[in-house]
C-alpha positions as CSV (number, residue, x, y, z in Angstrom):
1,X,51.4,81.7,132.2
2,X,53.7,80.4,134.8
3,X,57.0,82.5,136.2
4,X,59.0,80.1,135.0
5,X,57.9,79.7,131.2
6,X,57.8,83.8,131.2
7,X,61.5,83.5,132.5
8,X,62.1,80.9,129.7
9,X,60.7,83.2,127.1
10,X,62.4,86.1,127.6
11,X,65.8,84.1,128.2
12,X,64.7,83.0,124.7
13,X,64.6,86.5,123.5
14,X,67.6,87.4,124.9
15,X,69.7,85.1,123.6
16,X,68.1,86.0,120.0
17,X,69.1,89.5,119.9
18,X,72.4,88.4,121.7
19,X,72.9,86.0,118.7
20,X,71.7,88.7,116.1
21,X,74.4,91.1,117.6
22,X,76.9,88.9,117.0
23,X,76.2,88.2,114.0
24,X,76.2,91.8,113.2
25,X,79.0,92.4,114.9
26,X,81.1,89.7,112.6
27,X,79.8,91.5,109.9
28,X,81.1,94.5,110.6
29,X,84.4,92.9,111.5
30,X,84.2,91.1,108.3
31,X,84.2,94.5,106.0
32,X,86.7,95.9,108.2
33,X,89.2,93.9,106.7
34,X,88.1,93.7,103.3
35,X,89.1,96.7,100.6
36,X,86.3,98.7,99.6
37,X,85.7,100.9,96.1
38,X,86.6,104.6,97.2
39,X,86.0,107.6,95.4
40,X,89.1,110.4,95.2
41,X,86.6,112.5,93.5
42,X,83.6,112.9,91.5
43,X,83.1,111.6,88.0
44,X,83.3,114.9,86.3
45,X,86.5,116.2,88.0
46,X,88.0,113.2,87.6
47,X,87.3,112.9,83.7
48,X,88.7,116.5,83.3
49,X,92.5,115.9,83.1
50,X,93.4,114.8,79.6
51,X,96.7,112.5,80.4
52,X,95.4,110.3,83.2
53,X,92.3,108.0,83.0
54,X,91.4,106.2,86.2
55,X,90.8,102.7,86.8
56,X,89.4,101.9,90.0
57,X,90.7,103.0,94.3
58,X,90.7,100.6,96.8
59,X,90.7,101.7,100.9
60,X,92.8,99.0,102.4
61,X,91.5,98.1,105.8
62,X,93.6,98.2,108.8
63,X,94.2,94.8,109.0
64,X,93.8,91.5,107.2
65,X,91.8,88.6,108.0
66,X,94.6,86.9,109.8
67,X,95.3,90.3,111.9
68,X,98.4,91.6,110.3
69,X,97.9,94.7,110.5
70,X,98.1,97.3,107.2
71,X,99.3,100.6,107.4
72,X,102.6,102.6,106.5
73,X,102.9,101.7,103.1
74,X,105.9,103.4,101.3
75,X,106.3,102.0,98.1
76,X,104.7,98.7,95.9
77,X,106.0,96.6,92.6
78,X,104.4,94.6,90.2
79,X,105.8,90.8,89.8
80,X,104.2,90.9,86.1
81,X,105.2,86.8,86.2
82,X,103.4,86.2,89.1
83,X,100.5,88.6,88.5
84,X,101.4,89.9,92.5
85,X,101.7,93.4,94.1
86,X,104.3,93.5,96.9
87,X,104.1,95.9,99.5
88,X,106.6,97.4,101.7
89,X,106.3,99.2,104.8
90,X,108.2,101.5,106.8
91,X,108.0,99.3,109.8
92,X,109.8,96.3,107.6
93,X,106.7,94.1,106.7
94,X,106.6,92.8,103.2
95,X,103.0,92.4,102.2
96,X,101.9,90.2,98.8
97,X,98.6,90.6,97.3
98,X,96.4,89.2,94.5
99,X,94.5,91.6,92.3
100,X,90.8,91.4,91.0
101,X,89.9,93.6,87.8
102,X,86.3,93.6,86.1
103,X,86.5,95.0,82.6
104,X,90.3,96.9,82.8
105,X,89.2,98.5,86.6
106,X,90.5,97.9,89.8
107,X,87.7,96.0,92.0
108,X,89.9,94.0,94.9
109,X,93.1,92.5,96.7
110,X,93.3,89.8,98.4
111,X,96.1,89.3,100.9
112,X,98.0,86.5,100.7
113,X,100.8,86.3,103.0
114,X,103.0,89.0,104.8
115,X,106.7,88.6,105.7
116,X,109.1,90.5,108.1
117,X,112.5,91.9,106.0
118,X,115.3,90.2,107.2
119,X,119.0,89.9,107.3
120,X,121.3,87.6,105.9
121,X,121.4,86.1,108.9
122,X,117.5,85.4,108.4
123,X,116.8,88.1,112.1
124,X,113.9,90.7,111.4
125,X,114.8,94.1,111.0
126,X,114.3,96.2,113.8
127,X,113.8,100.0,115.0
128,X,115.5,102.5,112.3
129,X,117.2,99.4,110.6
130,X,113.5,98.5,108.9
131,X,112.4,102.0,108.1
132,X,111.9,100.6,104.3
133,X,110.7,103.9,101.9
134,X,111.5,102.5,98.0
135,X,111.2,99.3,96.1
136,X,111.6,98.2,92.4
137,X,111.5,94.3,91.2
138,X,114.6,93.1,89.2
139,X,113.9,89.8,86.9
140,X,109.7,90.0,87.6
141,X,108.7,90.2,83.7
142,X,111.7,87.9,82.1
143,X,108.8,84.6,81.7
144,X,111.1,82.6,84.7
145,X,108.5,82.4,88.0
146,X,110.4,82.6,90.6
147,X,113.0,84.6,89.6
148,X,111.5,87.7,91.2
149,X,114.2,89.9,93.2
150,X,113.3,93.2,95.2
151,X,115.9,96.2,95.5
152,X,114.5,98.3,98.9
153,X,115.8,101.6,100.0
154,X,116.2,102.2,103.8
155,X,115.8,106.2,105.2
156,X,117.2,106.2,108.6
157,X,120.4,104.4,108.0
158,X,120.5,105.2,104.2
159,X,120.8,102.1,102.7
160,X,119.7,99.6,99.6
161,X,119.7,96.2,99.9
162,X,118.2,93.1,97.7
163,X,116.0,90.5,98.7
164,X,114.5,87.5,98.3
165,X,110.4,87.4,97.5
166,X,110.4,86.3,101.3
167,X,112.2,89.2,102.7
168,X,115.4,87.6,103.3
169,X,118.4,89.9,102.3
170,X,120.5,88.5,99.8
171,X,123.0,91.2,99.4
172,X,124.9,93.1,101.7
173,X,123.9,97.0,102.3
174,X,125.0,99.4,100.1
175,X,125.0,103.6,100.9
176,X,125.1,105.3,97.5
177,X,126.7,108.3,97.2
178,X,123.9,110.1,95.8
179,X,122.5,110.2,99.4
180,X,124.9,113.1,100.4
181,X,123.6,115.6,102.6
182,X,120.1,114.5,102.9
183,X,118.3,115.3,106.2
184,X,117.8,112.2,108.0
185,X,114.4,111.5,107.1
186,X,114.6,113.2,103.5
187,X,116.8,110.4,101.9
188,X,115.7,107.6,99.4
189,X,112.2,107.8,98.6
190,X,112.4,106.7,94.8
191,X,113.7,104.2,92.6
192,X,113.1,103.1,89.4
193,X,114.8,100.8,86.6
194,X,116.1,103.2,83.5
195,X,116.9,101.1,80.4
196,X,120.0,103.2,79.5
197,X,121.2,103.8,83.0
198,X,120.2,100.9,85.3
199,X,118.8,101.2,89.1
200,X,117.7,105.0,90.0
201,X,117.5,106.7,93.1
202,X,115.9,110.0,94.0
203,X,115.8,111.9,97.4
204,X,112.8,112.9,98.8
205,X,113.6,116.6,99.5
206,X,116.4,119.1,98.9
207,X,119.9,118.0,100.4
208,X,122.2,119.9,101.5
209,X,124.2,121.9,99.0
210,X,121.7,122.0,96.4
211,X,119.0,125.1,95.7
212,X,116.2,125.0,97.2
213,X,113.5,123.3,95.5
214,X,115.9,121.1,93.7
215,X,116.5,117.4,94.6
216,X,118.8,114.7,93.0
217,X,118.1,111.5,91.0
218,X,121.2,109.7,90.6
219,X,122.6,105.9,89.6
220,X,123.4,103.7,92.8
221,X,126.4,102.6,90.9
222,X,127.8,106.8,91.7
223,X,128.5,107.1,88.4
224,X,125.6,109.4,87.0
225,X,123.6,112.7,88.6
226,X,120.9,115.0,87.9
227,X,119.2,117.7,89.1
228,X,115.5,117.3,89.9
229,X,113.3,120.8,90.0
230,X,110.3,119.7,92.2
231,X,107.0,121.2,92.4
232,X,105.6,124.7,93.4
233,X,103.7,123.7,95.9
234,X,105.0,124.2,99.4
235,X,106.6,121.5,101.2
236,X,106.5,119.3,97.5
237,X,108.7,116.2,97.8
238,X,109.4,113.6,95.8
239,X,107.9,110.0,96.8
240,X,108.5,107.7,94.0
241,X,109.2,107.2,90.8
242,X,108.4,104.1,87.5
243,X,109.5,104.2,84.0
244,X,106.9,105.5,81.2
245,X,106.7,102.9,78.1
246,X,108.7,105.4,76.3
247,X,111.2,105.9,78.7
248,X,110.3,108.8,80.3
249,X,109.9,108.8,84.1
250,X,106.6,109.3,85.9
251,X,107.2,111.2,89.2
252,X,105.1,111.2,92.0
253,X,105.4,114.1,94.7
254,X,103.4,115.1,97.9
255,X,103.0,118.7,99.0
256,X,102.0,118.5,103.0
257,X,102.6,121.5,104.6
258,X,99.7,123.1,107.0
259,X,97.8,125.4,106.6
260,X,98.2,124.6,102.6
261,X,96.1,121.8,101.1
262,X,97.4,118.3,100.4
263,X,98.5,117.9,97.0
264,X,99.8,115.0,94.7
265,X,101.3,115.6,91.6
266,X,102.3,113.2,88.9
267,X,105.0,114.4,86.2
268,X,106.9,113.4,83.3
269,X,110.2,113.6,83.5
270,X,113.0,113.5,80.8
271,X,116.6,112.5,81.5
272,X,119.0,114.9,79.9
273,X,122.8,114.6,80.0
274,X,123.8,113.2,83.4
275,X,124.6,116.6,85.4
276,X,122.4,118.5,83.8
277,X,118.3,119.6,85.4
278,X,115.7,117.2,84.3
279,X,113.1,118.7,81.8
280,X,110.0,117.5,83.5
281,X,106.1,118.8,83.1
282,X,102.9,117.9,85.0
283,X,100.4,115.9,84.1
284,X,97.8,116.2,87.1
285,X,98.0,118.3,89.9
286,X,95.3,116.9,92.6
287,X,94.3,119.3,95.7
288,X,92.1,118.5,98.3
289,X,91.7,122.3,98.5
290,X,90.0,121.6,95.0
291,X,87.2,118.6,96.1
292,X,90.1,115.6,95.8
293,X,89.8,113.1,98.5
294,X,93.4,112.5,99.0
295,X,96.0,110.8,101.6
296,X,99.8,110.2,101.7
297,X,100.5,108.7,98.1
298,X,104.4,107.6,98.6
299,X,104.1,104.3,96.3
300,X,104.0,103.6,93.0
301,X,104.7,100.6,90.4
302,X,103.8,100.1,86.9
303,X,101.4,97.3,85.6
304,X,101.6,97.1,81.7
305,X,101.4,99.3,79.1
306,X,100.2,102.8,80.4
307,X,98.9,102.0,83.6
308,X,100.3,102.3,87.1
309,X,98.8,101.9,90.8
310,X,99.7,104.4,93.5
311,X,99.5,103.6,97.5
312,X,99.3,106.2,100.3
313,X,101.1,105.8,103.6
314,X,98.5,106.1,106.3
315,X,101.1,106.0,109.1
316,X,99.4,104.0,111.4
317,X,96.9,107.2,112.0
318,X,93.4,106.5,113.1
319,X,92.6,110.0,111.0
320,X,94.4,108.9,107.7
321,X,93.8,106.0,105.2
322,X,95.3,103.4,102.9
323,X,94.3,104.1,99.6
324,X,95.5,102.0,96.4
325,X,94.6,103.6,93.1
326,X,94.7,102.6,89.3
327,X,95.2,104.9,86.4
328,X,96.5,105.0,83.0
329,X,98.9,108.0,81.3
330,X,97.4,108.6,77.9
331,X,99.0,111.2,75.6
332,X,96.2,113.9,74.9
333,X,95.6,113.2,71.4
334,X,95.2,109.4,72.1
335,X,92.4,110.3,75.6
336,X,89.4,108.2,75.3
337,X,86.4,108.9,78.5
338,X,85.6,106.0,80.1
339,X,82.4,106.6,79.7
340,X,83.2,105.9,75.5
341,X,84.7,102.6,75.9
């Protein structure tokens, strides 16, 4: 065999494993910007609290397909008309997604398009000014597509403001009283819709003047307070908040203080008297000193009926991850297993 047709076989081989690595390579890319199932725990400690039943986690990859990139997620909403989840971040990007279920259980999301939040002069929110923490959808279940409007809290410069489905502002900003004597990065986690009392707000940790371990909800009109006990757990905050069918309020809270565990807690909460301490009681308490497989839930919106998602903030951390999670609240008398259905 001559030099040169050795020279063109191994140039040939080359340039097969060259191709092959590639093509591996694009596969890898390619799940690296796809959401994949993920467990928060196994089976049998997940089926062993009576008043949630879960419904499927997605990790969110870093990026989409286009190379926007995903990560500090603070809260999400439901456009019911639309069948889309929007998601804000605290870097003022305004994600919207399609959802896949297979038999009731969460299996994908799809990225559609991402927007920046702007003002009503239609320039992107920069620096402290796009530090977006809450979200609730007005007019996204009233059968009118396209009628869709999104209320977003800001935490550095305390703020709320409406916008358009395309993240322009449609409203000028608005600093509720409620947000009195919260730290500067301990202000308006939390908002939800009440029937009876209209937009909510809650701070994310104690303000100043209260006791410690209390927080406030309160109206954004001014008009209406309450007192909001928070969880044992050390360092629990509260990080969102979405009406229960019966009007109760499901609370969401994250405990993060080192050495102690992460833990996520989600509560029902009853609105007494304005001024008065909301009645509220736990209905999971999930450790990852306990085997749960947790990150920074801050979001939450409700799809229909009983069941809700929940996203984690990853803050743009290599060591943390997006996570966005289905379950139902079922009453304890009313529990089915999965594994029944």
């Amino acid at each position: 065999m001559s030099l040169l047709h050795r020279y063109a076989i191994r140039h040939w081989r080359l340039l097969r494993l060259a191709t092959l690595a590639t093509a591996v390579a694009g596969l890898l890319s390619a799940c690296g910007v796809h959401p994949r199932p993920y467990s928060l725990a196994s089976p049998e400690q997940m089926s062993q609290l009576p008043e949630i039943q879960w419904c499927g986690t997605l990790k969110l990859p870093g990026k989409w397909l286009d190379g926007t990139p995903v990560g500090g997620l603070s809260d999400i909403g439901w456009d019911k008309d639309e069948s889309l989840l929007y998601a804000v971040s605290d870097r003022g990007w305004l994600h919207r997604l399609r959802l896949a279920f297979r038999h009731g259980e969460l299996v994908g999301a799809k990225a559609l398009k991402t927007y920046t939040l702007r003002d009503e002069t239609d320039i992107s929110l920069q620096g402290a000014l796009s530090d977006a923490e809450g979200m609730q959808l007005l007019k996204d279940h009233n059968g009118r597509r396209g009628d869709t409007r999104l209320v977003i809290s800001f935490e550095q410069q305390p703020r709320v403001e409406h916008f358009l489905p395309s993240g322009l502002a449609i409203s000028e900003p608005a600093t509720p009283v409620g947000v009195r004597g919260a730290a500067p990065n301990n202000g308006m986690e939390a908002l939800a819709l009440h029937p009876e009392y209209g937009l909510l707000a809650g701070l994310e940790a104690t303000p100043e003047g209260m006791d410690e371990g209390t927080t406030r909800l309160f109206t954004l009109d001014g008009k209406q307070e309450w007192r909001y006990p928070l969880a044992s757990d050390t360092g629990s905050s509260l990080t969102a908040m979405e009406m229960l069918p019966d009007g109760d309020i499901l609370m969401l809270e994250r405990a993060f203080s080192p050495p102690y565990p992460l833990v996520i807690s989600l509560r029902r909460a009853h609105l007494g008297e304005p001024g008065t301490t909301v009645e509220v009681r736990t209905l999971a308490r999930l450790s990852s000193g306990e085997g749960w497989s947790l990150d920074n839930f801050e979001g939450l919106t409700h799809l229909e009926g009983n069941r809700f998602l929940m996203v984690s903030d990853d803050n743009f951390s290599s060591f943390q991850t997006t996570l966005l999670s289905c379950f139902a609240v079922i009453e304890p008398e009313a529990f089915t297993p999965a594994s029944q259905e």
